[in-house]
C-alpha positions in Angstrom: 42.5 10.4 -50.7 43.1 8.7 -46.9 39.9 6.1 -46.4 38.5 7.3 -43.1 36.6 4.4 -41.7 35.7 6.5 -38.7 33.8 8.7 -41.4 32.2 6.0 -43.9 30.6 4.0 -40.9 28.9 6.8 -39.3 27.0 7.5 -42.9 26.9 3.9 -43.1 23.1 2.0 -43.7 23.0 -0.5 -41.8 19.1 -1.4 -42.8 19.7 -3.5 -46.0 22.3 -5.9 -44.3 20.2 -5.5 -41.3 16.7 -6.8 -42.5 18.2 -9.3 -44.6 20.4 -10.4 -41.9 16.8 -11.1 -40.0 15.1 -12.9 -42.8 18.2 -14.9 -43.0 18.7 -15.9 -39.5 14.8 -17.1 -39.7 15.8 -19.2 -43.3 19.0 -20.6 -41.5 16.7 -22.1 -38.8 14.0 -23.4 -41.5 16.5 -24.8 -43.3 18.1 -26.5 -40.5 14.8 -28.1 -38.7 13.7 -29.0 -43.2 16.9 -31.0 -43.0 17.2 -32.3 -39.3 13.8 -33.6 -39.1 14.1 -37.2 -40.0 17.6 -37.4 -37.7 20.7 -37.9 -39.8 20.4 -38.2 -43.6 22.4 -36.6 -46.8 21.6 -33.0 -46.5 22.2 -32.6 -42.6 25.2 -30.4 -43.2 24.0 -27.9 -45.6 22.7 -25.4 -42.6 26.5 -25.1 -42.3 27.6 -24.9 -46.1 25.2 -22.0 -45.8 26.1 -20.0 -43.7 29.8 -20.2 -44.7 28.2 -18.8 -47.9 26.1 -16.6 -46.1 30.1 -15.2 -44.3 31.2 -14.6 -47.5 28.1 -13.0 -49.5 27.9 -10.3 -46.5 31.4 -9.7 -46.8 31.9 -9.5 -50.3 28.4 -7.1 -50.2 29.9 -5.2 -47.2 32.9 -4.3 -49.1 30.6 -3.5 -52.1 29.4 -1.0 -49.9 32.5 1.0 -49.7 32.2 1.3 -53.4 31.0 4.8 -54.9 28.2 4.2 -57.5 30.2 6.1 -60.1 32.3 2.7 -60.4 29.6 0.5 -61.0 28.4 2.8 -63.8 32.0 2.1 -65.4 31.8 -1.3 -64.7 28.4 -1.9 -66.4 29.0 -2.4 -70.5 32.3 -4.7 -69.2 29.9 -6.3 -67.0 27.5 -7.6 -69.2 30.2 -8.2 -71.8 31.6 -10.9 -69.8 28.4 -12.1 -68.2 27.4 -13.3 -71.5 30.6 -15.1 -72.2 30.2 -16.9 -69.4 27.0 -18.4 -70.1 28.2 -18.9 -73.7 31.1 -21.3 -71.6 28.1 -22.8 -69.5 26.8 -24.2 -72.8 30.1 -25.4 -74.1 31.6 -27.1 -71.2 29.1 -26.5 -68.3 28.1 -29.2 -65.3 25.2 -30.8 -66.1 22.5 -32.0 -63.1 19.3 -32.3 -63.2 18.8 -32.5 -66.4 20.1 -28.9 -66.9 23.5 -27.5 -68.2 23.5 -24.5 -65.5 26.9 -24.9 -63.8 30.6 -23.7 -63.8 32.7 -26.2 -62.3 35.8 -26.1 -60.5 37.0 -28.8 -58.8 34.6 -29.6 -56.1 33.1 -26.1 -56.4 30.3 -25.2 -58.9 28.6 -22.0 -58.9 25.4 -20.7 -61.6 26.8 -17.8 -63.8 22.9 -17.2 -64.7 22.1 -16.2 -60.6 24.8 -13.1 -61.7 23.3 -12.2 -64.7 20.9 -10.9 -63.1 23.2 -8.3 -61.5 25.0 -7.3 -64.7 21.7 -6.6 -66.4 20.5 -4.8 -63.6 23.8 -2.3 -63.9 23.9 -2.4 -68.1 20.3 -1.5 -68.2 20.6 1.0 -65.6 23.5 2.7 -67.6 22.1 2.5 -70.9 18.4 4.2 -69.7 20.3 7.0 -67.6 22.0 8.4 -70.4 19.4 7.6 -73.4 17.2 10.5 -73.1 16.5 10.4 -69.3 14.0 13.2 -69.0 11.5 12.1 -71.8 9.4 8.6 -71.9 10.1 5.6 -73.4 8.4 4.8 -77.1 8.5 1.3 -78.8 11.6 2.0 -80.7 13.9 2.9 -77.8 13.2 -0.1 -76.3 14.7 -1.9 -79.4 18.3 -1.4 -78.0 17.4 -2.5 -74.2 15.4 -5.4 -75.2 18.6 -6.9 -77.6 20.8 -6.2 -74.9 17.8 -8.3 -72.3 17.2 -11.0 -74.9 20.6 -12.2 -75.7 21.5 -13.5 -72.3 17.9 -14.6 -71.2 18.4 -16.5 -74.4 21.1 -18.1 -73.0 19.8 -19.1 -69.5 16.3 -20.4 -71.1 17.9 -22.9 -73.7 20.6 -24.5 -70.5 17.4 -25.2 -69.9 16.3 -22.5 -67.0 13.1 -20.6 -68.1 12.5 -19.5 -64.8 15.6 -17.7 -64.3 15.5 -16.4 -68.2 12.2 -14.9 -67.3 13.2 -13.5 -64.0 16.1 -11.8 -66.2 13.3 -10.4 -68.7 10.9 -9.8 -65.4 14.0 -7.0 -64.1 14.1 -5.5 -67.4 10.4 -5.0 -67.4 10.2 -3.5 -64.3 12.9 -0.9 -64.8 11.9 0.1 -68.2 8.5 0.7 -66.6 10.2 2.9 -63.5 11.5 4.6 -66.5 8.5 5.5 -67.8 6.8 4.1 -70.9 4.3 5.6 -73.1 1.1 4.8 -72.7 1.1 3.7 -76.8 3.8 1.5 -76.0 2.7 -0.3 -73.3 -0.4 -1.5 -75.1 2.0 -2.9 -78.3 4.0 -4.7 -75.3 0.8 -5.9 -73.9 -0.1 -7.4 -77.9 3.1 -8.9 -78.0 3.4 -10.7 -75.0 -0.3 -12.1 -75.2 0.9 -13.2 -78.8 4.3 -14.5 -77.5 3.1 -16.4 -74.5 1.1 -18.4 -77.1 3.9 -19.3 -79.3 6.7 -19.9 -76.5 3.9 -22.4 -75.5 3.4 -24.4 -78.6 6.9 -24.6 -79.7 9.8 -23.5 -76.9 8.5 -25.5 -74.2 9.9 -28.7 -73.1 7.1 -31.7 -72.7 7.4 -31.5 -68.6 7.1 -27.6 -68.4 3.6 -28.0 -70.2 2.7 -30.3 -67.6 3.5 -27.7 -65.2 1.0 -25.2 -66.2 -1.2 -28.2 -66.9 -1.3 -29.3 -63.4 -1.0 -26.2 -62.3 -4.6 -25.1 -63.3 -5.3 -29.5 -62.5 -3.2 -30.6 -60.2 -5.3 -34.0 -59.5 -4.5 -34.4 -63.7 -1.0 -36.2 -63.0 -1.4 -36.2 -59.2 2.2 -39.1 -58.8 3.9 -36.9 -61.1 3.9 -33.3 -62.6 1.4 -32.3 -59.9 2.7 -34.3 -57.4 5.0 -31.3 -55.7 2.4 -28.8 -55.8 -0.2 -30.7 -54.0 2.3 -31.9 -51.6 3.0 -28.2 -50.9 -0.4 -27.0 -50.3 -1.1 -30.0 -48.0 2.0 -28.9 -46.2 0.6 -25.3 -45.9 -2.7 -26.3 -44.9 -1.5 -28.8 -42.3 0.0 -25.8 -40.7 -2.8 -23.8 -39.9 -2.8 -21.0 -37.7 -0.1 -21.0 -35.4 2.1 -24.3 -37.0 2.8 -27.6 -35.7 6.2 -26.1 -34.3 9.8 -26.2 -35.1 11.2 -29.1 -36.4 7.6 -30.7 -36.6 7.2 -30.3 -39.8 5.9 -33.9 -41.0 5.7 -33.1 -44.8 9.5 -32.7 -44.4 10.3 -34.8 -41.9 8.4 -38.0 -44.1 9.8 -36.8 -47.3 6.8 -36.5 -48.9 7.7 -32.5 -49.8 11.0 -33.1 -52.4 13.4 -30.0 -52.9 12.5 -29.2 -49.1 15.5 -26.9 -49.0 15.5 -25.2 -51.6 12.2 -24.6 -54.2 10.3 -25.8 -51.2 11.5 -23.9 -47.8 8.8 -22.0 -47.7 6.0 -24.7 -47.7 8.0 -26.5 -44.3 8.0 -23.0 -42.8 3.9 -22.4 -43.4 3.4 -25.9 -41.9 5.5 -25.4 -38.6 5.1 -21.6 -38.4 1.5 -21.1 -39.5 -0.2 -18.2 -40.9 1.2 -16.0 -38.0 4.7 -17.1 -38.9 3.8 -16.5 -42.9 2.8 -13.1 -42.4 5.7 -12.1 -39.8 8.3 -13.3 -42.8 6.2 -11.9 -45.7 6.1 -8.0 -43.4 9.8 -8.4 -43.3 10.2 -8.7 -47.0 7.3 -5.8 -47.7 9.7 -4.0 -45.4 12.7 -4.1 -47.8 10.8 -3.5 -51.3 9.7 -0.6 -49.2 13.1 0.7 -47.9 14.2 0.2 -51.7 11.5 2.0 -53.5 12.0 4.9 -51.2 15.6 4.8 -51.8 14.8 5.0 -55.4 13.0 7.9 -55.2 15.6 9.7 -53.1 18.7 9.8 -54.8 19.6 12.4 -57.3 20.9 10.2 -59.8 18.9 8.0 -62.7 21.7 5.9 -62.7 21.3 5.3 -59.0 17.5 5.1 -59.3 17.6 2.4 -61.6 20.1 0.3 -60.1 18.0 0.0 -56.7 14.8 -0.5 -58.7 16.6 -3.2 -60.4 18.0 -4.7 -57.0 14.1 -4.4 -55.9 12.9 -6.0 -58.6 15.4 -9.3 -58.1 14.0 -9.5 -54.5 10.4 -9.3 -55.0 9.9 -10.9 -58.1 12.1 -14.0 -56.4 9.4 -14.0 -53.4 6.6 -13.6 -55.4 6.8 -16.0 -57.7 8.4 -18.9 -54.9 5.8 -18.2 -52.4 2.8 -18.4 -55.1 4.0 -21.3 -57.0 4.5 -23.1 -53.3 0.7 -21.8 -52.8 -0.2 -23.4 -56.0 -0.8 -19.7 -57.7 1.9 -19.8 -60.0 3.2 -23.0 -62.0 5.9 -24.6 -60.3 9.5 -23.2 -61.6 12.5 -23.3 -59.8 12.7 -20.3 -58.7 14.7 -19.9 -54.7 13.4 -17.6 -51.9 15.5 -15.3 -51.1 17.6 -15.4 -47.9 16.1 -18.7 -47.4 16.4 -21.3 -49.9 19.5 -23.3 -50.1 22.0 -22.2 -52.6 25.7 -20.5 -52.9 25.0 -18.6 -55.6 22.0 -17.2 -55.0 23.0 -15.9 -51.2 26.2 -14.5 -53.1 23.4 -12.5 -55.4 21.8 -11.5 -52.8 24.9 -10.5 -50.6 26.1 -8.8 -53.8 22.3 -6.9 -54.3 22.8 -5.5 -50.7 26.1 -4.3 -51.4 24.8 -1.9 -53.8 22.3 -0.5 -52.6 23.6 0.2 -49.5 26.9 2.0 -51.5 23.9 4.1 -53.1 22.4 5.3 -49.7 26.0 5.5 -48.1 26.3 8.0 -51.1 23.4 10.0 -51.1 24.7 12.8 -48.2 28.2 12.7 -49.9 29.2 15.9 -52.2 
């Protein structure tokens, strides 16, 4: 079969890359004036690291595009087979920074295996519910299977340690499983278990300083120099922005150093205070526009398979901007969790670049017979 490009781009859906292209181009400005502010210093290059990342996520997505969705369904159980030997390797001979084993390194290069796991369980989950009884709802026991095959690699990313990536990875299972439709039984012995869970995780799997971060969380004036240092920092940066912002590259939190992780956890706080809440509620439209655009998507293709896979992409979009813009409000506990399109990071633009990709090879599709 001759691949007629002449054909593919006229059926092509441009709106994915599109919007994100848009909140990009907004996140690549932020980023430049969070880094630029104080003159030169050691992160005034990484506007142009990113977008070289940001040329090679779009066209590694773009040709994703190309793709038929039939391929990816082959490609799932493989998928998550190696995805989990790789963050078997991160544990065995992984980069440490930070404090945190999350890193494959190569050379000068380092990339976070765990920012693709998120992918492979988004495809491995979407398989596995498409063919296990698709038509009938979900009870407890047939979400034995799913939640082994969720557990084991959010395991994996929790103990490097990175608990909130593991629970972003249990967050995508949750929301698929529930696009796939639980029983009503079932979701009140999930709602038991998680109360029950939370409590335990608490007392015995958290680490001293992640404690502190729910502590100060609720009391942020409780360890104001340290564990609650970054949140009140934040809020005083969103605050100090007010309605309209102090403008671009005014961004004094920033500029002062007084906001750490500026670039990355933190974009989203030097945005508020040079962009205001008009600013705040342009960029948050433009990412209500996507999980829009997705959840209709998912509710227009013919296939579960297909279904799932964009509720899964959906669900690694808005659970990243909901949980980075409330803990950066001081709604959530801090957790290093990256906007999307707009946080510094290789990895997680490649995710993102990668996310598009898909869905846009699912909508390409839905016309073709």
């Amino acid at each position: 079969m001759v691949f007629n490009w002449r054909e593919e781009l006229k059926r092509f859906d441009f709106f994915f890359f599109g919007i994100c292209t848009a909140i990009f181009l907004i996140g690549i400005l932020n980023l430049y004036s969070a880094t630029h502010a104080q003159g030169v210093g050691p992160e005034e290059g990484l506007y142009k690291t990113q977008l070289l990342w940001f040329g090679v996520s779009w066209t590694i997505g773009f040709v994703i595009s190309f793709i038929q969705p039939k391929n990816f369904f082959r490609l799932a159980y493989p998928g998550y087979l190696g995805m989990v030997a790789i963050l078997v390797l991160v544990l065995a001979i992984g980069h440490v920074g930070m404090g945190a084993q999350r890193w494959i390194g190569i050379g000068s290069f380092k990339f976070q295996p765990s920012e693709f796991a998120k992918l492979a369980m988004v495809l491995v989950l979407a398989r596995w519910y498409s063919k296990a009884s698709p038509e009938q709802d979900i009870g407890f026991r047939e979400l034995i299977i799913p939640g082994i095959i969720t557990l084991i690699p959010a395991l994996l990313i929790i103990v490097q340690p990175d608990l909130g990536t593991g629970s972003l990875v249990l967050m995508i299972f949750f929301s698929m499983t529930f696009f796939r439709k639980l029983k009503w039984k079932t979701i009140a012995i999930l709602g038991v278990i998680g109360v029950v869970l939370s409590g335990v995780v608490y007392e015995f799997g958290l680490h001293d300083y992640q404690r502190k971060r729910i502590i100060t969380f609720l009391d942020p004036e409780f360890d104001a120099k340290g564990s609650g240092y970054n949140a009140i920092q934040s809020k005083i940066a969103i605050g100090s922005g007010q309605f309209f912002g102090k403008g671009f590259r005014r961004s004094s939190q920033g500029a002062l150093n007084y906001l750490p992780e500026n670039h990355t956890d933190f974009v989203f706080a030097v945005y508020n205070e040079e962009h205001g809440f008009v600013g705040s509620l342009f960029l948050i439209s433009l990412y209500m526009i996507l999980f829009y655009r997705l959840i209709w998507l998912a509710m227009n293709v013919n296939k579960m398979f297909d279904s799932l896979v964009v509720i899964g992409v959906m669900a690694i979009f808005f659970w990243h901007t909901f949980i980075n813009m409330s803990m950066v409000a001081g709604m959530l506990p801090i957790v290093g969790v990256p906007l999307p399109l707009m946080s510094y990071g290789g990895s997680s633009l490649l995710t993102f670049g990668i996310g598009c990709g898909l869905v846009t090879s699912i909508s390409n599709s839905r016309n073709l017979f």
